[in-house]
C-alpha positions as CSV (number, residue, x, y, z in Angstrom):
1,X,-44.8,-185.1,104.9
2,X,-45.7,-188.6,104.1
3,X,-47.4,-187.2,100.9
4,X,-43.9,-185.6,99.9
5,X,-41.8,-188.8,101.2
6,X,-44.2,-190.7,98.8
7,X,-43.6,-188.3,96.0
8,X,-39.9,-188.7,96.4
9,X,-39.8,-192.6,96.1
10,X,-42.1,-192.5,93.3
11,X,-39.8,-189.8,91.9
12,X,-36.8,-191.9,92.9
13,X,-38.3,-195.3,91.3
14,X,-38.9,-193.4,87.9
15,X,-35.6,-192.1,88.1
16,X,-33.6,-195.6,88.7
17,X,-35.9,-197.4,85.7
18,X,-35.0,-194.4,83.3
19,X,-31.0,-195.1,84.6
20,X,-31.6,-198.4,83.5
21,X,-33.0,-197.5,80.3
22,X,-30.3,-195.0,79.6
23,X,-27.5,-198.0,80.3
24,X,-29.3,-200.4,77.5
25,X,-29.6,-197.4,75.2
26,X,-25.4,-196.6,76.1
27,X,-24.9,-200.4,75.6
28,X,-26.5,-200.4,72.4
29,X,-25.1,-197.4,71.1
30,X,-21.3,-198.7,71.9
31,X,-22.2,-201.7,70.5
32,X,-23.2,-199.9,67.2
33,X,-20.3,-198.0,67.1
34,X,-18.3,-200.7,67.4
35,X,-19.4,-202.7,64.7
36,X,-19.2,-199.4,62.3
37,X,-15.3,-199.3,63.3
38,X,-15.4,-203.2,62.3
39,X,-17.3,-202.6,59.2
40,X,-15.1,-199.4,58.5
41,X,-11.9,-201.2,59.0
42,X,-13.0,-204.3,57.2
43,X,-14.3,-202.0,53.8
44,X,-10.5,-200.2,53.7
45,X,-9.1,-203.6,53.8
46,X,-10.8,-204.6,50.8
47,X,-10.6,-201.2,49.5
48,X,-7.1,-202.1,49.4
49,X,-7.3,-205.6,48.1
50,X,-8.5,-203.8,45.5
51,X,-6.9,-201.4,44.8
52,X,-3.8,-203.8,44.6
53,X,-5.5,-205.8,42.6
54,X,-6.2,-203.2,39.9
55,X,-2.4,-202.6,40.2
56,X,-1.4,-205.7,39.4
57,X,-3.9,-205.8,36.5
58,X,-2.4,-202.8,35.0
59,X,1.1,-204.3,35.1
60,X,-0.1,-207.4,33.6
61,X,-1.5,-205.6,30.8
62,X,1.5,-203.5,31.1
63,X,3.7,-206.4,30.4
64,X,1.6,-207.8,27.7
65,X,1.4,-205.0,25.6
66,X,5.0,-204.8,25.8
67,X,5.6,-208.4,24.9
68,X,3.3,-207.5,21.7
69,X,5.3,-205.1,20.8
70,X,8.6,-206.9,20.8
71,X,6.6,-209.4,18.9
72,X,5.8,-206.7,16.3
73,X,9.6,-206.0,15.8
74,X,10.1,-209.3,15.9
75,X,7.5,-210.5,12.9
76,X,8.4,-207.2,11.1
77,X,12.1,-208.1,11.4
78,X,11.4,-211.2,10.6
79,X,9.2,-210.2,7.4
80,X,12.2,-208.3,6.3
81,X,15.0,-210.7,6.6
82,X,12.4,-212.6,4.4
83,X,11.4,-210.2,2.0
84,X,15.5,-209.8,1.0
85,X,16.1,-213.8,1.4
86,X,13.2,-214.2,-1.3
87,X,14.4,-211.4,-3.7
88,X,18.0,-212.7,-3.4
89,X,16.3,-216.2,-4.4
């Protein structure tokens, strides 16, 4: 009996430091998972920052090209007028 009731703290003891073991382990794991979520969150913010960024670029260019455009017309209209001012002359 005294062999088994030594068997069973022994047992017991083994049992309680692999508990503990298994609670740093759980600790580290939730703490690992948590800063995924962080990173995860953090990357879609940026992804879009980004993205918005790259819309506003594209509406920039959007608006420049268009402004060169009207500028076209403009200098072509412009060439014109001149062309008849100068053979009128």
């Amino acid at each position: 009996m005294d062999y088994n009731s030594r068997l069973i703290n022994s047992w017991h003891e083994k049992c309680v430091e692999d508990e503990a073991i298994l609670a740093d382990l759980n600790i580290r794991v939730n703490k690992a998972f948590s800063q995924k979520n962080k990173y995860l969150k953090l990357s879609h913010k940026r992804k879009l920052k980004a993205e918005e960024l790259d819309t506003v670029m594209n509406d920039e260019i959007k608006g420049c090209l268009m402004n060169h455009m009207r500028c076209e017309e403009h200098h072509s209209e412009l060439e014109l007028a001149f062309n008849k001012g100068f053979k009128k002359f």
